[in-house]
N, CA, C and O atoms as a printed pandas DataFrame, in Angstrom:
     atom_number atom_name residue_name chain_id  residue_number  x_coord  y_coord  z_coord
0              1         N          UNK        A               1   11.266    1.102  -19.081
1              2        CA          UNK        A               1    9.997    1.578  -18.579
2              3         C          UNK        A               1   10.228    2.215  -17.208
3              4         O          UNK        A               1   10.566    1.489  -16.273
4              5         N          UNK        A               2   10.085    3.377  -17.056
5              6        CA          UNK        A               2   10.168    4.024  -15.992
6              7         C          UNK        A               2    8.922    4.047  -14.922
7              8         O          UNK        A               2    7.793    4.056  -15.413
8              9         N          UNK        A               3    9.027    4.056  -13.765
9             10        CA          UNK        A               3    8.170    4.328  -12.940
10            11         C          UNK        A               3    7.551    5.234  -12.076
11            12         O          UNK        A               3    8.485    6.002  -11.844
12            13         N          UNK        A               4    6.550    5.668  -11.420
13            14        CA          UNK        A               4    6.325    7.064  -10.712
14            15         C          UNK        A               4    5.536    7.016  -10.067
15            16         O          UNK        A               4    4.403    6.630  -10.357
16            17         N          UNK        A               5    6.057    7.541   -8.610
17            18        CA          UNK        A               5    4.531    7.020   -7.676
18            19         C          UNK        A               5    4.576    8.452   -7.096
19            20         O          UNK        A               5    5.623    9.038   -6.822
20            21         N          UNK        A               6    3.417    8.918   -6.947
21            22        CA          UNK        A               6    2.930   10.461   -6.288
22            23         C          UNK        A               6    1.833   10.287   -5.534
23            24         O          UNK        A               6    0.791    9.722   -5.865
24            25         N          UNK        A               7    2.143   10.865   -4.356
25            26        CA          UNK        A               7    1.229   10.992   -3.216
26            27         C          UNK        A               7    0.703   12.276   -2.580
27            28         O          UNK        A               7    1.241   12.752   -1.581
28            29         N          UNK        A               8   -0.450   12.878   -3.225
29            30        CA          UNK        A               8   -1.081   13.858   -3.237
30            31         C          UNK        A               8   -1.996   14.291   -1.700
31            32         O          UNK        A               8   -3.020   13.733   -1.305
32            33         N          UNK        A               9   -1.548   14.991   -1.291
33            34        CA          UNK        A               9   -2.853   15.760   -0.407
34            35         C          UNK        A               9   -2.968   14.751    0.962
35            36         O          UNK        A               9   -4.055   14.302    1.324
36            37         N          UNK        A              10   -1.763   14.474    1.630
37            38        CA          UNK        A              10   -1.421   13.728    2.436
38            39         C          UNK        A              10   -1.243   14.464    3.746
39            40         O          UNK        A              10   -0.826   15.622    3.729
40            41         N          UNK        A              11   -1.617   13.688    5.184
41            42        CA          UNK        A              11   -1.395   14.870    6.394
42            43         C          UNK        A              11    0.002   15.075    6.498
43            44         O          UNK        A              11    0.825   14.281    6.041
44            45         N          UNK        A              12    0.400   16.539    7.325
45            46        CA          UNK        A              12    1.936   16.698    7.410
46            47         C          UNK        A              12    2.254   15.925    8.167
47            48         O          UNK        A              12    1.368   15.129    8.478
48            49         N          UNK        A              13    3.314   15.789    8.687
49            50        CA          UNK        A              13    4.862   15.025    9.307
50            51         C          UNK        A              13    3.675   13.926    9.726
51            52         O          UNK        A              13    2.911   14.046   10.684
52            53         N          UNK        A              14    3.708   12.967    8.893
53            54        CA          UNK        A              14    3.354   11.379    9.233
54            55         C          UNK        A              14    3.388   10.984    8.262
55            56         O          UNK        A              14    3.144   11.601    7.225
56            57         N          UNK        A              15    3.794    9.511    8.404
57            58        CA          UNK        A              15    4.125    8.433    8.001
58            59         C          UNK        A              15    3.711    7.825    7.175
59            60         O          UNK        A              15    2.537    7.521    7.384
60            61         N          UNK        A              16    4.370    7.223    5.670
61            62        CA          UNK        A              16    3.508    6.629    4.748
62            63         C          UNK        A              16    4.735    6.119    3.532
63            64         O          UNK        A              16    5.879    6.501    3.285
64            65         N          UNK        A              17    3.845    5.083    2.962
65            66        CA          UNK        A              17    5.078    3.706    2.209
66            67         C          UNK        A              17    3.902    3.764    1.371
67            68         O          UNK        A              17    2.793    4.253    1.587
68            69         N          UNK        A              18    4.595    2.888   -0.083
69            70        CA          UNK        A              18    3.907    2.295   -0.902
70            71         C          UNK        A              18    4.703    0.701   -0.925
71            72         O          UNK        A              18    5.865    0.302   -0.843
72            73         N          UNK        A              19    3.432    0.122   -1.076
73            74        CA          UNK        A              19    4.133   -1.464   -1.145
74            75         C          UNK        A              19    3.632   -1.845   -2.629
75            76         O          UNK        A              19    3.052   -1.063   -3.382
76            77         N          UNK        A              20    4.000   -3.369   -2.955
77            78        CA          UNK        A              20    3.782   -3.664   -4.666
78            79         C          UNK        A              20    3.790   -5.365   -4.202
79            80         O          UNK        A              20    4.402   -5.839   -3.246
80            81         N          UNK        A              21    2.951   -6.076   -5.150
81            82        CA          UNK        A              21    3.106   -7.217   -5.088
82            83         C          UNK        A              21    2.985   -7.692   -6.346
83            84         O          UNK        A              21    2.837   -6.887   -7.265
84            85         N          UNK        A              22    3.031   -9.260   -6.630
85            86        CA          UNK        A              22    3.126   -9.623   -7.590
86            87         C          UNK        A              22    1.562  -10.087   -8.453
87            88         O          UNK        A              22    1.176  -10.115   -9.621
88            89         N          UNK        A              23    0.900  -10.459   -6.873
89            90        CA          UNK        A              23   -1.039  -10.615   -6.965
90            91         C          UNK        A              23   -1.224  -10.218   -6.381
91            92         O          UNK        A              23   -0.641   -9.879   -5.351
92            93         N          UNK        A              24   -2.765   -9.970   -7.044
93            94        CA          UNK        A              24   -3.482   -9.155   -6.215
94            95         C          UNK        A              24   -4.141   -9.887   -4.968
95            96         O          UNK        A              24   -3.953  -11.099   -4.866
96            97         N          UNK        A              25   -5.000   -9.138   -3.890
97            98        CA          UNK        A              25   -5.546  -10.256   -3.033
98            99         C          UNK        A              25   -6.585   -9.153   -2.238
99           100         O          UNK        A              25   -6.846   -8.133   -2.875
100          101         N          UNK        A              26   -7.027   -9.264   -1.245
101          102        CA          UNK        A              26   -8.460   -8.751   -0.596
102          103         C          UNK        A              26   -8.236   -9.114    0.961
103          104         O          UNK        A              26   -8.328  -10.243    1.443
104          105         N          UNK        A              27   -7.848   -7.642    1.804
105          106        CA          UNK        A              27   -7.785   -8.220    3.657
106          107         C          UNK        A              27   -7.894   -6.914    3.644
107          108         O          UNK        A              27   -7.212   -5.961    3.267
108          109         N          UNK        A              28   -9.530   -7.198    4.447
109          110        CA          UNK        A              28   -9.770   -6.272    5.496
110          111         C          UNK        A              28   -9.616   -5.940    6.548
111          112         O          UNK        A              28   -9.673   -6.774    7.451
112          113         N          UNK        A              29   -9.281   -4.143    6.904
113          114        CA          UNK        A              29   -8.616   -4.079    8.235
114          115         C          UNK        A              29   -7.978   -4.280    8.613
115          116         O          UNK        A              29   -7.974   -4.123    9.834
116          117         N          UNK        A              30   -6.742   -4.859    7.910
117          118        CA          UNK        A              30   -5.179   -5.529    7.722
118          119         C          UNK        A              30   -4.813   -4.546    9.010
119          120         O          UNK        A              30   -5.158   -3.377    9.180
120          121         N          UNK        A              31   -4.064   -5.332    9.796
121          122        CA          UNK        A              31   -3.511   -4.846   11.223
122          123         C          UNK        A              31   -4.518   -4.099   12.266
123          124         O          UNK        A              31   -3.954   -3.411   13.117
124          125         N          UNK        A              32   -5.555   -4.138   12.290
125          126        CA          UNK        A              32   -6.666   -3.037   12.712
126          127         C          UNK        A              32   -6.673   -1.996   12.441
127          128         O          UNK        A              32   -7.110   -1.212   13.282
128          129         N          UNK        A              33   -6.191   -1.464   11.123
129          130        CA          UNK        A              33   -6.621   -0.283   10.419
130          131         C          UNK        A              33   -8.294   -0.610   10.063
131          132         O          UNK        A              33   -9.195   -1.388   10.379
132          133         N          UNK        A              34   -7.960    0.806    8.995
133          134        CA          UNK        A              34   -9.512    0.957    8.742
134          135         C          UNK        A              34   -9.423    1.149    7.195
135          136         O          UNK        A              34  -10.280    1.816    6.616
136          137         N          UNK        A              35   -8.323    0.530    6.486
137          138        CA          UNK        A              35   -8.750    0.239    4.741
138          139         C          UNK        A              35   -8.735   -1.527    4.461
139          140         O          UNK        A              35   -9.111   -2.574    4.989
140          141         N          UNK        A              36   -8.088   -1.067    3.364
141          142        CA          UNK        A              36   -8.012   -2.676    2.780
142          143         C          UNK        A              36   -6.789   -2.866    2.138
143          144         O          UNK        A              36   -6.315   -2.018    1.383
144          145         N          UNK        A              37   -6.154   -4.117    2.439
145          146        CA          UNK        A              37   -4.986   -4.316    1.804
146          147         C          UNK        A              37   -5.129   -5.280    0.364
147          148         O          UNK        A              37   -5.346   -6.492    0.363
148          149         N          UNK        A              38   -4.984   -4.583   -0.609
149          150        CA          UNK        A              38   -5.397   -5.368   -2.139
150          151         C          UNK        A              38   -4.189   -6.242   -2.548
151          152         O          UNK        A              38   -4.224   -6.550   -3.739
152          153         N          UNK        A              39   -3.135   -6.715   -1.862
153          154        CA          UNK        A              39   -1.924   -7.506   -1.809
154          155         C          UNK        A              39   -2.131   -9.020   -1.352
155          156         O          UNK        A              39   -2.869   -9.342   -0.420
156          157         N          UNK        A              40   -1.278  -10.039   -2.240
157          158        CA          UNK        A              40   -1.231  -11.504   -1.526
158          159         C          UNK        A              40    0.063  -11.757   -1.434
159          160         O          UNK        A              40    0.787  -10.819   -1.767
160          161         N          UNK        A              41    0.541  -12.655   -1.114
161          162        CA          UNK        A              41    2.190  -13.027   -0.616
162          163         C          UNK        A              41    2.589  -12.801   -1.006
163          164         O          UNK        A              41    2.036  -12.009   -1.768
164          165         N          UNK        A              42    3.523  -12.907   -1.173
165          166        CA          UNK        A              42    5.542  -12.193   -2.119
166          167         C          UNK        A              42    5.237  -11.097   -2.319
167          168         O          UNK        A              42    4.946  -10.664   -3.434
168          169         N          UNK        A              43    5.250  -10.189   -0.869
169          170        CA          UNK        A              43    5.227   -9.179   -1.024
170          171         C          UNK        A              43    6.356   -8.299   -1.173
171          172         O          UNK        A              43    6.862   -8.201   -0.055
172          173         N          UNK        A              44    6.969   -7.642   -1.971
173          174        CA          UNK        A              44    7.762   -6.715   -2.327
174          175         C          UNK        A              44    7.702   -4.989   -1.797
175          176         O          UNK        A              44    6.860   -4.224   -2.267
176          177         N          UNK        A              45    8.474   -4.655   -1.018
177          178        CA          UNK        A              45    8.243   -3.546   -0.460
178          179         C          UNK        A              45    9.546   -2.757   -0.319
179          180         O          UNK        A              45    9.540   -1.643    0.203
């Protein structure tokens, strides 16, 4: 099973990751941003 991650329509020269976990989970404002992090422990990155 192959995988594919695409990141569309993103600002130029800055910075950006995808992370993966094993559950899901719910934290808002994670670091004082301004989304939501849908991740719980064992996080894999």
């Amino acid at each position: 099973m192959d995988l594919t991650l695409i990141a569309d329509q993103l600002a130029t020269n800055r910075f950006g990751y995808f992370l993966m976990s094993k559950s899901q989970g719910f934290v808002p404002f994670v670091g004082g941003g301004q989304g939501i992090l849908c991740l719980k422990r064992s996080t894999l990155s």
